[in-house]
C-alpha positions as CSV (number, residue, x, y, z in Angstrom):
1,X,4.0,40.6,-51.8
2,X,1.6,42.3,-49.3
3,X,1.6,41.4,-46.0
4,X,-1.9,41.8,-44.2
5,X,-1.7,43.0,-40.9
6,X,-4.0,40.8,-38.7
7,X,-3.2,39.1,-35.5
8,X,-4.2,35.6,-36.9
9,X,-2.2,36.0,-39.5
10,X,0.8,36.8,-37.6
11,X,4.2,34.2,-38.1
12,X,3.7,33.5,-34.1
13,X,-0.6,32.6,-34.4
14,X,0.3,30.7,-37.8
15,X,2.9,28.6,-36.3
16,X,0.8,28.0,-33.3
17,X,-2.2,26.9,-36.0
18,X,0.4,24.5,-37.1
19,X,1.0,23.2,-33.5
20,X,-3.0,23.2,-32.7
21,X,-3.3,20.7,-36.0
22,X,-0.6,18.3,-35.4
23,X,-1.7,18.3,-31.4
24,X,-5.8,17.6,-32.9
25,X,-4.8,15.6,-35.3
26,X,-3.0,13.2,-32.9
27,X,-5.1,13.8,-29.5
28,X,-1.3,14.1,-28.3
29,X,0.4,16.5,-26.9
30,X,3.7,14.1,-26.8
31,X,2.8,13.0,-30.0
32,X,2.6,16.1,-31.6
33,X,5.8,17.3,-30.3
34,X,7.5,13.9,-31.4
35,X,6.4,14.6,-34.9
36,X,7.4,18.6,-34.3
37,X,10.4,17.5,-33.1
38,X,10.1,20.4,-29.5
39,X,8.7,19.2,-26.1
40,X,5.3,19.3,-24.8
41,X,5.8,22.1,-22.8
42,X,6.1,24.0,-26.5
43,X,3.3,22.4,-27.4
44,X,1.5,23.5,-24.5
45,X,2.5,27.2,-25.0
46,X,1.8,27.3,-28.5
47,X,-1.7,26.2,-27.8
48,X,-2.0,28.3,-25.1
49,X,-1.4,31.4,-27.8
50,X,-4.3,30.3,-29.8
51,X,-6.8,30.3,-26.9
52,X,-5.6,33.3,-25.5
53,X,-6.2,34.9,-28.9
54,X,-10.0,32.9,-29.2
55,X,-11.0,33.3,-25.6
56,X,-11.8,30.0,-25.5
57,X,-10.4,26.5,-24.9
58,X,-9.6,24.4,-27.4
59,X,-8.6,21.1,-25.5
60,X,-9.7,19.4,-22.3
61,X,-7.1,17.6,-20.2
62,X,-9.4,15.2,-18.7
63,X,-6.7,13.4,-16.7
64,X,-3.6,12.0,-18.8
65,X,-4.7,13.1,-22.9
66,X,-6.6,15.5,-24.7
67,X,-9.9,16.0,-26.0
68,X,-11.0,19.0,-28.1
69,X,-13.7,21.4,-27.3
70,X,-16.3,21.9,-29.8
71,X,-14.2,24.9,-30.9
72,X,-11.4,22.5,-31.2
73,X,-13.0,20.6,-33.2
74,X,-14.4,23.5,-35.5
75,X,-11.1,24.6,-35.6
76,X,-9.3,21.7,-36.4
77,X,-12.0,20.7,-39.5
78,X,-11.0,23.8,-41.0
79,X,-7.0,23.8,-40.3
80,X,-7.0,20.0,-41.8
81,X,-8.7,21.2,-45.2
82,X,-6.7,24.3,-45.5
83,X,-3.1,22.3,-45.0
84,X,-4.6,19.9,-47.2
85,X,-5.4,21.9,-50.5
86,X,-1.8,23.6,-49.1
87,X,-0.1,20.6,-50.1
88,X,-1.9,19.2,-52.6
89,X,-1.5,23.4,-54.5
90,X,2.1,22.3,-53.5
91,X,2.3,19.2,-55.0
92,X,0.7,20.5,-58.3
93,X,3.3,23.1,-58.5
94,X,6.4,21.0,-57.8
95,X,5.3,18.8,-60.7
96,X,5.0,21.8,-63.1
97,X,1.5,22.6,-62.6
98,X,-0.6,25.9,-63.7
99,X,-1.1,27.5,-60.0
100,X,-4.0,28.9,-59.3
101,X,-2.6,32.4,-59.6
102,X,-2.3,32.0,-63.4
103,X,-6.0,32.0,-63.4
104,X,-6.5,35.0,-61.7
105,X,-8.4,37.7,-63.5
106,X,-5.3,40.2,-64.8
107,X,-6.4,42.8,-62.3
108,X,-6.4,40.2,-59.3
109,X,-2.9,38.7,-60.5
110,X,-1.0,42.8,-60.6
111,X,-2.3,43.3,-57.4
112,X,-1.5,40.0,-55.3
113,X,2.4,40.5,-57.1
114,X,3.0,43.4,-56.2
């Protein structure tokens, strides 16, 4: 498989994505690292990593809780559909399912095997 080599796409950025949903999802920081199963202060970090990379905040701490920026929410629209059609491509294939891939144009499916 070929790995691309952009930064978002990096193991460290998509597990922060990760962190950024559960954390939006939720408005939580405790939440989020309840249902991640680390502490807040991971939480924190791992959000931290995303708006370093943006430039720009993705949360407000407005006293105790979280809101998201309008970034955040931008973000988090697009994170929440992606991990859906994630699962639900995941589901399909666990049941037996025809991926996607097996309807790939044969010069799309060589190159995205190899």
């Amino acid at each position: 498989m070929a790995h691309r080599n952009d930064d978002l796409l990096s193991l460290t950025v998509l597990s922060a994505l990760e962190v950024f949903e559960v954390s939006a999802r939720h408005l939580s920081l405790e939440l989020a690292a309840s249902e991640l199963n680390v502490t807040t202060e991971e939480i924190s970090r791992q959000i931290k990593v995303i708006e370093d990379e943006l430039g720009i905040p993705l949360f407000v701490r407005p006293g105790t809780g979280v809101m998201l920026t309008s970034a955040g929410k931008d973000l988090y629209t697009e994170l929440a559909s992606i991990f859906s059609k994630a699962s639900d491509i995941e589901t399909t294939i666990k049941r037996g399912g025809r991926s996607r891939m097996s309807r790939l144009p044969p010069t799309m499916r060589s190159r995205r095997s190899g």
